[in-house]
C-alpha positions in Angstrom: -23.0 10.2 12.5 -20.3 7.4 11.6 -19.4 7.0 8.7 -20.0 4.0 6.6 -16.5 2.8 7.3 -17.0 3.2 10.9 -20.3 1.1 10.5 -18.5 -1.3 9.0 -15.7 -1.6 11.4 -18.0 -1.7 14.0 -19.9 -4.7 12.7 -17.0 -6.4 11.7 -15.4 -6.0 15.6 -18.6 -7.0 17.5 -18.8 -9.9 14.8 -15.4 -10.8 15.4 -15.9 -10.8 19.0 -19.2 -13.0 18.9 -18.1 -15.8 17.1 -14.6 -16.0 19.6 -17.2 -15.6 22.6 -18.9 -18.7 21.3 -15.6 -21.1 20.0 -14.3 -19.9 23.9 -17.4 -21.5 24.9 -17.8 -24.6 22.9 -16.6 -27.4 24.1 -15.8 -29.5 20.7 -12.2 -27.3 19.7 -11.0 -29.4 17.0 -8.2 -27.8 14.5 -10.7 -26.1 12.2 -12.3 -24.3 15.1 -9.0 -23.4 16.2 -8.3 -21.9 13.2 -11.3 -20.1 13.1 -11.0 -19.2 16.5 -7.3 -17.5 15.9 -8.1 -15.9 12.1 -10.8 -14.2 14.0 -8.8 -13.2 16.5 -6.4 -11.0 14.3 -9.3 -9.8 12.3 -10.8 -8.7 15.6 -6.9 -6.8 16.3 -7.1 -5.1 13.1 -9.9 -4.0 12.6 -10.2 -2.1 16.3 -8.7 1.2 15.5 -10.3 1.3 12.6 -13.5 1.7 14.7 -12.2 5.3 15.9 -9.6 6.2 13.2 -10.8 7.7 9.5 -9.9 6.5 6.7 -10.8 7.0 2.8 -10.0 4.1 1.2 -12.6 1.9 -1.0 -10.4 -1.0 -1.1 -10.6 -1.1 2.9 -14.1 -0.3 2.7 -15.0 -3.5 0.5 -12.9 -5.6 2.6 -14.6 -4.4 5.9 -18.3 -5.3 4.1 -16.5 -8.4 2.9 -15.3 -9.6 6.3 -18.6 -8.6 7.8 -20.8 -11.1 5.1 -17.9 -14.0 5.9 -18.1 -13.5 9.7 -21.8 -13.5 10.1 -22.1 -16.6 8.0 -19.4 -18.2 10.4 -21.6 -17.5 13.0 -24.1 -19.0 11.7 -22.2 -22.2 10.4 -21.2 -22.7 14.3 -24.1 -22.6 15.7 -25.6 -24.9 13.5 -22.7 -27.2 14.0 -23.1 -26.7 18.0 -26.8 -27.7 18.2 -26.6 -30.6 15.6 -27.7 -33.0 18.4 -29.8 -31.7 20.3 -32.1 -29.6 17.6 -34.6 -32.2 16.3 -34.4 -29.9 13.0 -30.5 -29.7 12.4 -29.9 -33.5 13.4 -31.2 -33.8 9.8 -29.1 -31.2 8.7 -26.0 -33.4 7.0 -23.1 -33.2 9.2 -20.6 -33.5 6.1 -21.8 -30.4 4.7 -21.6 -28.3 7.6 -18.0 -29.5 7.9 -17.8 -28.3 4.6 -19.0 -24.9 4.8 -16.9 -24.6 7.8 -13.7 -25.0 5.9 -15.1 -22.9 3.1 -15.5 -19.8 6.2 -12.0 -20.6 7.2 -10.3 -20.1 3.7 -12.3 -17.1 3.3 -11.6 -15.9 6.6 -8.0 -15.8 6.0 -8.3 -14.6 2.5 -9.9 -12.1 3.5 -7.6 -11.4 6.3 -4.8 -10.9 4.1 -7.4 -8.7 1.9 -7.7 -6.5 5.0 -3.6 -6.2 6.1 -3.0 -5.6 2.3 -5.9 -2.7 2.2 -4.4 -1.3 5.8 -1.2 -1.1 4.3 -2.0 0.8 1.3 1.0 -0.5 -0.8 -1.0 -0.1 -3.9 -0.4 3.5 -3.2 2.7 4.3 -2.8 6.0 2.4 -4.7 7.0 0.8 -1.6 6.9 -2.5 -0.3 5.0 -4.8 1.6 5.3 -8.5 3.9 2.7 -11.1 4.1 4.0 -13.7 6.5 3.9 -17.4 6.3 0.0 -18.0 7.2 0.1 -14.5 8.9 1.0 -16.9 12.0 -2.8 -17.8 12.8 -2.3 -21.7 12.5 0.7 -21.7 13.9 -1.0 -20.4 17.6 -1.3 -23.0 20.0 -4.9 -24.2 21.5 -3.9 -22.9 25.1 -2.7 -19.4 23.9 -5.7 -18.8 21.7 -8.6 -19.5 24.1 -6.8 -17.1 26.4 -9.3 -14.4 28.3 -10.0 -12.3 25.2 -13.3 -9.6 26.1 -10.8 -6.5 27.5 -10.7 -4.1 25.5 -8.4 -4.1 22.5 -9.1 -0.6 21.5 -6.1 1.7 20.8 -4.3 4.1 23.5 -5.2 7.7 23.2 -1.5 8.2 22.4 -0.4 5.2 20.2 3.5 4.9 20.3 4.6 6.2 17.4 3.0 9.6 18.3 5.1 9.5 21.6 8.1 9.3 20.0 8.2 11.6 17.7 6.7 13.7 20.4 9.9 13.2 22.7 12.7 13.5 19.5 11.4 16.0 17.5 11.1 19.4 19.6 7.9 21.0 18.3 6.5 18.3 16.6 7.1 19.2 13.1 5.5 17.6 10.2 8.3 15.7 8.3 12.3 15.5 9.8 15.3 14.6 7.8 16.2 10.9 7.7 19.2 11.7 9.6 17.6 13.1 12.7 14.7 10.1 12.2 17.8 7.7 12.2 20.1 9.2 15.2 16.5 9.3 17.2 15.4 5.4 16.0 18.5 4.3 17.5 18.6 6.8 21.2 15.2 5.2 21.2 16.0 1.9 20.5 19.6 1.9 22.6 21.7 0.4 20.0 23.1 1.8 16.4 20.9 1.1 13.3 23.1 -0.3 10.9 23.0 1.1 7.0 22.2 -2.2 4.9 18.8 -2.1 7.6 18.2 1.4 7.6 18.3 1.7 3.8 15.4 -0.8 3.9 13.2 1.3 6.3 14.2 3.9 4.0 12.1 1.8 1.3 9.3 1.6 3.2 9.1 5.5 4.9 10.9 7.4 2.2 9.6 5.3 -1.1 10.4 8.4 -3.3 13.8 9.1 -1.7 12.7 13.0 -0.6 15.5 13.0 2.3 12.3 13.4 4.7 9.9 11.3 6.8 6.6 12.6 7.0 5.2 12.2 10.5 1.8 11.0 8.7 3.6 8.4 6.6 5.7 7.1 9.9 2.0 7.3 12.3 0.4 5.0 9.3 3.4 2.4 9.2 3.5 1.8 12.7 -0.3 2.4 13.1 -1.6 0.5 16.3 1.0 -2.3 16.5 4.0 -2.5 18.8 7.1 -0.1 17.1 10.0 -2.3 18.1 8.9 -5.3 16.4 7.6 -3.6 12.9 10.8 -1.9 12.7 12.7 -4.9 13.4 10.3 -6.4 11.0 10.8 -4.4 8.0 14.6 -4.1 8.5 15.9 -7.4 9.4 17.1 -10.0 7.0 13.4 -11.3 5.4 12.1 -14.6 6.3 12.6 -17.5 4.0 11.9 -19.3 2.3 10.8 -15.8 0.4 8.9 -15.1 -2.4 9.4 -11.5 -4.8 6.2 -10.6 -6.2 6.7 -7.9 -8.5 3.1 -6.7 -9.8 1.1 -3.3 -9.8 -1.8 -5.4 -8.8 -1.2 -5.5 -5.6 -4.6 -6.5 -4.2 -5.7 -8.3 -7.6 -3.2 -10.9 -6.0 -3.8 -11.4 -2.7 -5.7 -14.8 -2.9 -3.2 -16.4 -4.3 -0.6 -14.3 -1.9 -2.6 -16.1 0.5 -2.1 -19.5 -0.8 1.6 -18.7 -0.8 1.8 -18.5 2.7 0.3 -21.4 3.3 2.8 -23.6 2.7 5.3 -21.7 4.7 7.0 -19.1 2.5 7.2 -15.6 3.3 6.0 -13.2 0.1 7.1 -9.4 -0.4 5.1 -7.5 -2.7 6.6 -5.0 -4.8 4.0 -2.4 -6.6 6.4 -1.0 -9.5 9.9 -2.4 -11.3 11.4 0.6 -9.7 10.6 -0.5 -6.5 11.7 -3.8 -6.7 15.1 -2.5 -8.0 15.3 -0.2 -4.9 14.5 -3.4 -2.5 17.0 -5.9 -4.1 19.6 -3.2 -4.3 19.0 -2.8 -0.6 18.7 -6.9 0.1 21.5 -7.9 -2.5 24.0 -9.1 -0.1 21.7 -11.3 1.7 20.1 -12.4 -2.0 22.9 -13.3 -3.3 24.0 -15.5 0.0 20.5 -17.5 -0.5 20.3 -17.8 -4.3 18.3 -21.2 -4.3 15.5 -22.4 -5.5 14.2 -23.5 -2.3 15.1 -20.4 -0.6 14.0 -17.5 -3.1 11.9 -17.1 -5.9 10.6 -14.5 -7.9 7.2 -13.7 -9.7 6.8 -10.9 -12.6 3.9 -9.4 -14.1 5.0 -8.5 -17.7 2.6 -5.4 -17.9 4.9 -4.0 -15.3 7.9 -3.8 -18.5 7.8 -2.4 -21.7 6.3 -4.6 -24.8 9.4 -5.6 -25.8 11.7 -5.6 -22.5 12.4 -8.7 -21.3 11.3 -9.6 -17.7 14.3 -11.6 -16.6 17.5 -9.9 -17.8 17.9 -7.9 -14.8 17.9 -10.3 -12.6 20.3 -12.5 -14.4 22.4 -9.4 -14.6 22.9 -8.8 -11.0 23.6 -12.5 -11.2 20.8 -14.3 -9.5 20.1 -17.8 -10.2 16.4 -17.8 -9.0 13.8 -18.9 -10.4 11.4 -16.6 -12.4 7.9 -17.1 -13.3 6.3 -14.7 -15.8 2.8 -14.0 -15.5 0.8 -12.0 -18.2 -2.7 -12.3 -19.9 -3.5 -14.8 -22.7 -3.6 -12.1 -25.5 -0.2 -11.0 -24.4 1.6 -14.2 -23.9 4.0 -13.8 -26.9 5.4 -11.2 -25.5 7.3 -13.6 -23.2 8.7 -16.6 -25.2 12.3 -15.3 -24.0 11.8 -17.1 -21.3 12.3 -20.4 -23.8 16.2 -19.0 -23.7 16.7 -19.3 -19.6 16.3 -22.7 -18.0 15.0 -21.4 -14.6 11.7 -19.5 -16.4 8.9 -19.7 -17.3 5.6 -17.8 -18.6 1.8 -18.2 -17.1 -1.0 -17.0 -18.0 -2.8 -15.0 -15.3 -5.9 -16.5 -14.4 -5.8 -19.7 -16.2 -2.7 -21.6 -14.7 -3.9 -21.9 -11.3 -2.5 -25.5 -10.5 0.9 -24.3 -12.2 1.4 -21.3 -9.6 0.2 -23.9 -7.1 3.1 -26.3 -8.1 5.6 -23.3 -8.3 5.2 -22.1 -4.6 4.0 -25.7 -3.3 7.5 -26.9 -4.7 9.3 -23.8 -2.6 7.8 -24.2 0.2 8.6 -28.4 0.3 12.5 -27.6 -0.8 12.9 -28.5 -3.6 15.1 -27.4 -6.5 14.2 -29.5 -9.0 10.9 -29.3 -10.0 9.8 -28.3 -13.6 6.1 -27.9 -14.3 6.4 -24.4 -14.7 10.0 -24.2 -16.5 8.3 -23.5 -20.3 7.2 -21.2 -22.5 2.7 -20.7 -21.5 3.3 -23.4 -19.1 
């Protein structure tokens, strides 16, 4: 018996691989089948070991029966599209509209794309960290690459990476090792010295709670079935920028508009408690500090994450950044944030009912700008 995970999974993969089997095969590849093409293509990635590993979350359940409802109806948006001319029926059908609900599978293709990453992360349980990169790289894939031979398998190795090397370092496979033997084997492994500013950002992200030990079970889920060298080197390099802090305990509450983020070129890292994100910019200061612009870095807050009274901005400008800061919290509880009337690079939202002012905020970062305003008041 599978369970209803695994169905889902399983759907989601053979979906996946459908609707690339027929863009591979059509012959009209404009840039929104393109796009479809290559945000199906990492869906169809990610969601493979899920088809033979557990897993117990709800949040990853409800994206999998999500992504299964968007796929199917791509599929059947495409072939409609494919047989408008020669199906005496669908030449009726009105081309415009199909376009239309085309686009409308894409967007939710890639939202829920970044649904599914966020849920295989599982930031929202634990007070680390997490990356969405700028448009998660799917339109950025060229038309040759993505219609490359696709149908061999993508299913994981019986031995996935990580599992060999702790295998080869750590004699007798024990269940957690001190972050001193993970870091002397990381860098045997790796055949050059892991320096401490990028270390202390692993750290973040394996050792959230600062126990002095990785557990092999949190080290197996970080790298899960991706390539080792490139997530380390991910999550202990200098982040991408332009960057975006979010600092909010909703972590998947947010990841539409963490999506639209990304679209316009900017790099977000999410940040699931205050004492997280004090952790990360401790770690990241130096290289903060050296990019304190507006069209560089930017920081989001959800008040509920402070006390009723505490301000949202103060430590920031105490660790002297310069950033802007947008304040987001819920009508009822927008008085809690007119100190941002006192700094003039803040601002206050209202979550849920300020759409086009986050849009401007992050639309402004990602076009390089410093001056823009919109969003620089009190309920903006």
């Amino acid at each position: 018996m599978y369970t209803a995970h695994e169905v889902h999974a399983r759907d989601v993969h053979s979906l996946a691989l459908c609707v690339m089997d027929f863009v591979a095969e059509y012959d009209e590849r404009n840039s929104l089948i393109v796009q479809i093409f290559n945000t199906t293509k990492q869906i169809h990635t990610a969601v493979a070991p899920l088809v033979i590993h557990e897993s117990t979350t709800m949040t990853l359940q409800h994206s999998l029966s999500s992504l299964k409802t968007i796929l199917a109806s791509t599929l059947s948006h495409l072939e409609m599209w494919s047989h408008r001319r020669s199906h005496r029926l669908l030449s009726l059908y009105n081309p415009w509209l199909l376009v239309h609900r085309l686009k409308v599978d894409r967007k939710h293709l890639m939202e829920q794309y970044v649904r599914l990453m966020v849920a295989l992360q599982g930031v929202d349980e634990v007070q680390g960290y997490n990356f969405i990169s700028p448009a998660l790289s799917l339109t950025s894939l060229g038309v040759t690459e993505a219609f490359k031979k696709h149908v061999e398998s993508v299913a994981p190795p019986p031995n996935p990476e990580a599992k060999e090397f702790w295998q080869k370092y750590f004699e007798g496979e024990p269940e957690s090792v001190d972050i001193r033997l993970f870091r002397e084997a990381l860098s045997k492994w790796s055949g050059e010295k892991l320096g401490e500013t990028a270390y202390k950002r692993l750290l973040l992200r394996l050792d959230p709670d600062h126990t002095g030990n990785i557990q092999f079970s949190s080290f197996l889920e970080f790298v899960r079935n991706g390539k080792m060298e490139n997530i380390i080197r991910s999550y202990s390099a200098d982040p991408p920028l332009p960057l975006l802090i979010w600092i909010d305990e909703a972590v998947h509450a947010n990841s539409h508009k963490v999506f639209e983020a990304t679209t316009y070129g900017i790099t977000v890292v999410q940040l699931a408690s205050i004492s997280s994100a004090k952790a990360w910019i401790a770690a990241n200061y130096d290289f903060l500090k050296q990019n304190d612009d507006p069209a560089k870095i930017r920081f989001i807050c959800q008040q509920v994450c402070y006390e009723k009274d505490e301000d949202g901005i103060s430590y920031l400008r105490d660790q002297g950044f310069k950033a802007p800061v947008l304040i987001s919290t819920s009508r009822t509880n927008m008085e809690w944030t007119k100190y941002v009337e006192k700094d003039a690079m803040a601002g206050s939202v209202a979550s849920g009912h300020s759409e086009s002012v986050y849009q401007a905020y992050v639309s402004a970062m990602g076009e390089g700008k410093v001056d823009d305003g919109r969003w620089r008041k009190y309920d903006a």
